[in-house]
N, C-alpha and C positions, 0 to 999 in steps of 0.2 A: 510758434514754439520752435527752437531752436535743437536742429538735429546734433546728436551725439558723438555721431559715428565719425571716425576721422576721414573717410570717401562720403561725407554727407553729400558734397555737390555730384561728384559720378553716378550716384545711386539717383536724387531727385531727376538726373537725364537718362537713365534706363530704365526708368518703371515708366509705361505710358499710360493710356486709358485702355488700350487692349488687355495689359497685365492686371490694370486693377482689375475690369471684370472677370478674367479667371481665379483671378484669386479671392472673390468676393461672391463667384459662381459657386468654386470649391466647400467656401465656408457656408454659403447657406444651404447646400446639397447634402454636407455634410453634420451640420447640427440637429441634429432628430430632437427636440426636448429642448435647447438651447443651443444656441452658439458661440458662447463667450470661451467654452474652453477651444473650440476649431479656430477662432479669430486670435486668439494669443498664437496657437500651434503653428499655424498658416504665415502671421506677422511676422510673430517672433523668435521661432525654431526653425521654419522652413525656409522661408523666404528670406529670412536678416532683414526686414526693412524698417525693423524699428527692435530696438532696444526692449529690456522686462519695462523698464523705468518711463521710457516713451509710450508702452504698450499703454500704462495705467493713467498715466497724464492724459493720452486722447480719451481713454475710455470715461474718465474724470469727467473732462469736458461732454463729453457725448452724452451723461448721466445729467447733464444741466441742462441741455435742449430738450423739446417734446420730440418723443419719438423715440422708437427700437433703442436701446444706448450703442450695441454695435452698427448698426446705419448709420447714426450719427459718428462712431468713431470714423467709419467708412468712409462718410463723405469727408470729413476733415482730412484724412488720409488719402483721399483720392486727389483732393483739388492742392494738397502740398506736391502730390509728384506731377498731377496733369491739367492741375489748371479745371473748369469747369468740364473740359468731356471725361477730366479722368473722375466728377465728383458724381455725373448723369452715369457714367460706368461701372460704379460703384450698386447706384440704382438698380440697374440692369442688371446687374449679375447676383445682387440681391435676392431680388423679387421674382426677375423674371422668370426663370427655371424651376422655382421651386414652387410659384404659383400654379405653374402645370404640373408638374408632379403632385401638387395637394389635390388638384381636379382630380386627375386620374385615380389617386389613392382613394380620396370619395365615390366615386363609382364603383371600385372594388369591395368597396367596405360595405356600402352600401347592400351587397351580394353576401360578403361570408361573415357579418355582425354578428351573428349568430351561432357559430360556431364557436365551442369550446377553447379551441387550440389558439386560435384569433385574441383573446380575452387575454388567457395565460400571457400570447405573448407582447401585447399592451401592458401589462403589470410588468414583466421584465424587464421591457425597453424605458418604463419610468424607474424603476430601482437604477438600473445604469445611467438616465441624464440625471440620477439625485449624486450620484456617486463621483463621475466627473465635475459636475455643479461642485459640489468641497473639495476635490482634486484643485480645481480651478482657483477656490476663492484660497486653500493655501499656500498655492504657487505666487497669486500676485498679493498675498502679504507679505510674502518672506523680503520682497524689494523694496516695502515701505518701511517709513524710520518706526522704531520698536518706542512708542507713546502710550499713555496705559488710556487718556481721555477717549481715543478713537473707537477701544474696547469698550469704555462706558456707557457712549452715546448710541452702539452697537447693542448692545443688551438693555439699556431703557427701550429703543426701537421696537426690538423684540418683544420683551415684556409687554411695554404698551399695546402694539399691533398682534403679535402669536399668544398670548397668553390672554389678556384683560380685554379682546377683542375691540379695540377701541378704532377708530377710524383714521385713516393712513393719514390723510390729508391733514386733519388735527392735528396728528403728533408729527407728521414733517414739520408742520406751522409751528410748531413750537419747540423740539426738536434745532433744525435747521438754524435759526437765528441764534440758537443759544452755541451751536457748536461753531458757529462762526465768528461770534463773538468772543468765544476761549480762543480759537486760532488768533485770530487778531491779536489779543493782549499777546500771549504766547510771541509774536512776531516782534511785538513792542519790548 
C-alpha cells in the first residue's frame, strides 16, 4: 500500500522496531474496553505515521485476517517500517505488557469483587469504552466516500445479528459476497 505522505521515504527509515513497540505498548496499555480509538490517536494524531485514509485502509485489511483487527493493522504497520523485527515488535508491545497487567488486575479483583464501589466502577469504565467506540466509528467515517449501499449493508448486519438474533457467521456468508459483488459492479 502506497504511503501518502510527501516524507513517505524519511519516515519508513525513522520508525524502527523499538518505536513500533512503544507505540503498540502505549496503545494496548491504554485501551481499557477497546483499542481502536488509542491506535487511530497514537497513528494518526500523535505520531503522523499514517494518514485518517491510511489508518482505515490497514485497519480494512486487518478486518480480513484472523485475529485482533488492530494486531493485525499492527503487524502490517510494523513490517512497512521495520521489516519482520518491526512486525514481532508489534507483538510484543501488544501482548506483552498488558498480559501482566491482566495477571496482576485478576489477582486484585479476585480480592475486592465484592465490593460495591468495584461494580459501580466497572459499569462506568463500560459506558466510557461504549462512548469512545462511536467517538471512533464517526471519526473514521467522516474519511470514507459518502455512499448510501455501505449504510445498507450496515443496518441489514444489525438487524440480522442485534435484532433477529441470527447467527454472525450466516449473515457475514451471505452478507459479505453480496456487498462485494455491488462494489465490483459499482467499480465496473
Amino acid at each position: 500500500m502506497p504511503m501518502e505522505h510527501p516524507d513517505a521515504e524519511s519516515k519508513l527509515t525513522q520508525v524502527g522496531a523499538l518505536d513500533v513497540f512503544l507505540a503498540f505498548t502505549q496503545i494496548a496499555l491504554s485501551g481499557f474496553g477497546g483499542v481502536h480509538f488509542w491506535a487511530r490517536h497514537v497513528l494518526v494524531e500523535r505520531r503522523r505515521w499514517l494518514t485518517d485514509r491510511e489508518y482505515v485502509e490497514l485497519l480494512a485489511m486487518g478486518q480480513l485476517l484472523p485475529g485482533p483487527n488492530v494486531l493485525n493493522l499492527g503487524l502490517l504497520l510494523g513490517h512497512r517500517f521495520a521489516g519482520v523485527p518491526g512486525a514481532l515488535a508489534c507483538i510484543a508491545g501488544f501482548i506483552g505488557w498488558p498480559f501482566l497487567v491482566v495477571i496482576g488486575i485478576a489477582v486484585v479483583y479476585a480480592r475486592v469483587e465484592h465490593f460495591p464501589v468495584v461494580q459501580q466502577a466497572l459499569a462506568g469504565m463500560s459506558a466510557a469504552a461504549v462512548g469512545l467506540l462511536i467517538a471512533n466509528g464517526l471519526k473514521l467515517a467522516s474519511v470514507l466516500p459518502r455512499r448510501w449501499q455501505p449504510w445498507l449493508f450496515a443496518a441489514m448486519a444489525f438487524s440480522a445479528v442485534g435484532l433477529l438474533r441470527w447467527p454472525l457467521i450466516g449473515v457475514l456468508g451471505v452478507l459479505a459476497p453480496l456487498a462485494v459483488g455491488v462494489a465490483w459492479r459499482q467499480k465496473r
